[in-house]
N, C-alpha and C positions, 0 to 999 in steps of 0.2 A: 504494500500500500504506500502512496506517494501523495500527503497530502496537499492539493494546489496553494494554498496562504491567500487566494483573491481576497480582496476586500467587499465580498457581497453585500457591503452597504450602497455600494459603488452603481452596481446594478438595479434599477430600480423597473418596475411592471404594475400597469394594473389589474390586467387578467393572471391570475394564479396559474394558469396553464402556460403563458408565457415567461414568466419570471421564473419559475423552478425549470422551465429549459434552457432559458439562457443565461442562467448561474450553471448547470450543469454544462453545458458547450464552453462556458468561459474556465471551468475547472479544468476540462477534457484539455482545450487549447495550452493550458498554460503550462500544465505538465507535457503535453506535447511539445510544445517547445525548448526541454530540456531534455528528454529522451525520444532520441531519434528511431525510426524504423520497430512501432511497437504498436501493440492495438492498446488503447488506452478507455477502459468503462469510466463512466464520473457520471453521479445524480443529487439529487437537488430535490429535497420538499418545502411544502408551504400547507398552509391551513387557512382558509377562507371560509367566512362566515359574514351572510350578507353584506357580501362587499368589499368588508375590510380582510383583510390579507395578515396572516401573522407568520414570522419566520422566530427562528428561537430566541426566548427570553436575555432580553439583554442584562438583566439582574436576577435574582432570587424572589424580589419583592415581585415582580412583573410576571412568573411563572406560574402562583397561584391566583394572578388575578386575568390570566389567557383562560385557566381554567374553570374558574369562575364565571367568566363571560360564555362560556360555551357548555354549564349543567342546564340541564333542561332544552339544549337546541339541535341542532342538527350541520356538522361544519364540512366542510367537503376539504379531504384531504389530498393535497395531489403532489404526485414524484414523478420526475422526469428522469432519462435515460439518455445518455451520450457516449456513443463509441467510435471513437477519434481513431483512423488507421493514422499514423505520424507519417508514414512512407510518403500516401496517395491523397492527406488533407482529408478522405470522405468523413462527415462528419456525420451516420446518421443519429436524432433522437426523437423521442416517445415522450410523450407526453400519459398519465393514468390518472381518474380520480377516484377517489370511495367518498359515500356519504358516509356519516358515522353520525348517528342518532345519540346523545350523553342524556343519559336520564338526568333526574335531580340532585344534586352533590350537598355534600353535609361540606362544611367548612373544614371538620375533622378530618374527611375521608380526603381533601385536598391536602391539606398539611403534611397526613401521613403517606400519600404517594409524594410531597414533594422533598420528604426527610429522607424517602426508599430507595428514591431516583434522582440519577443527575438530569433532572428536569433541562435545565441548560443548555445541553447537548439537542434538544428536540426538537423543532417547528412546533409550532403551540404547544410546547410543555409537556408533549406527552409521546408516548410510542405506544409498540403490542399491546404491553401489561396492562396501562391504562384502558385501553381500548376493553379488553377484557374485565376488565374491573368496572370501568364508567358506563359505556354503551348497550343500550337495550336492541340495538339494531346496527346491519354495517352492509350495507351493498354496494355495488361495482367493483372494482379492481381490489385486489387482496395486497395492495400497494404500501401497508398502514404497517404491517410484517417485519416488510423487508427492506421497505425504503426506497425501494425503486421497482417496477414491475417486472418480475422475472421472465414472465413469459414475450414481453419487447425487447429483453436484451439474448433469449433465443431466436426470435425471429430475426433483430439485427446479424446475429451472427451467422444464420444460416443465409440471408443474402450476404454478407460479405464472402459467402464460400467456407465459412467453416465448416468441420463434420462437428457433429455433436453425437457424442458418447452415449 
C-alpha cells in the first residue's frame, strides 16, 4: 500500500458521485506518478444526506455530531474506484452508492461507537460495524464493506485484460 498524501480539501464537488471519483483519480495519479509501469487501484468515499456531503471528521467533537445528524434518516453512501495502468495513462473509474437507513441513536450508543472506533479515519464517522449496529435497512451497492465496490474493480480488471483467478 502507497498512501497518495493529496490534500483532499483541495478537491472540492457537489455531487457525491463526482467528488469521491475525482479524489480517487487524483490519488491513482499521484502515486502514478512516482511508480512507473504499474497498475495502480485508489478509492475514495463520501456520505450524502440531503445535499450536504460529508467526508471524515475533521475533529472528534465533529464525528458524533455526523452521527447524530444522520439517526433516524437515510444517507447515501458512495465509493468510487480508480485503476491507473502508469504505463498507458488508462484511467478507468466507478462510481457505487448504498442507501443506508440509521434508525434512532441514543446519545450513549454514539459515544460508545465513537470511544470503539477510530471514527476519524471514516467518511461520516462511520464504517461496517456501525452500519450493523445503526441501520434498520441498507440497499444498493454493498460499497459501505469495503470501501470501494468490488465487483467495478473486477470488471475494470477484466477489461484491462487481466485473468482473474
Amino acid at each position: 500500500m502507497c498512501p497518495s498524501g493529496i490534500d483532499e480539501s483541495a478537491i472540492r464537488e457537489q455531487v457525491a458521485e463526482r467528488l469521491a471519483s475525482r479524489l480517487a483519480e487524483a490519488k491513482a495519479k499521484t502515486v502514478g506518478d512516482t511508480i512507473k509501469d504499474a497498475i495502480i487501484v485508489a478509492g475514495d468515499a463520501v456520505v450524502s444526506k440531503d445535499g450536504a456531503i460529508y467526508e471524515k471528521p475533521v475533529d472528534i467533537a465533529e464525528a458524533p455530531q455526523f452521527l447524530a445528524e444522520f439517526s433516524g434518516h437515510t444517507v447515501e453512501f458512495v465509493t468510487a474506484v480508480a485503476v491507473l495502468n502508469s504505463a498507458t495513462g488508462q484511467l478507468p473509474t466507478a462510481a457505487r452508492r448504498s442507501s443506508i437507513a440509521f434508525r434512532n441513536l441514543r446519545n450513549s450508543e454514539i459515544c460508545d461507537y465513537i470511544r470503539r472506533y477510530d471514527a476519524l479515519r471514516f467518511a461520516g464517522a462511520f464504517e461496517a460495524d456501525a452500519v450493523i449496529r445503526f441501520a434498520y435497512h441498507v440497499s444498493g451497492a454493498y460499497n459501505f464493506a469495503t470501501g470501494l465496490s468490488l465487483s467495478d474493480l473486477v470488471s475494470m480488471r477484466l477489461n484491462l485484460g487481466w485473468r482473474i483467478l
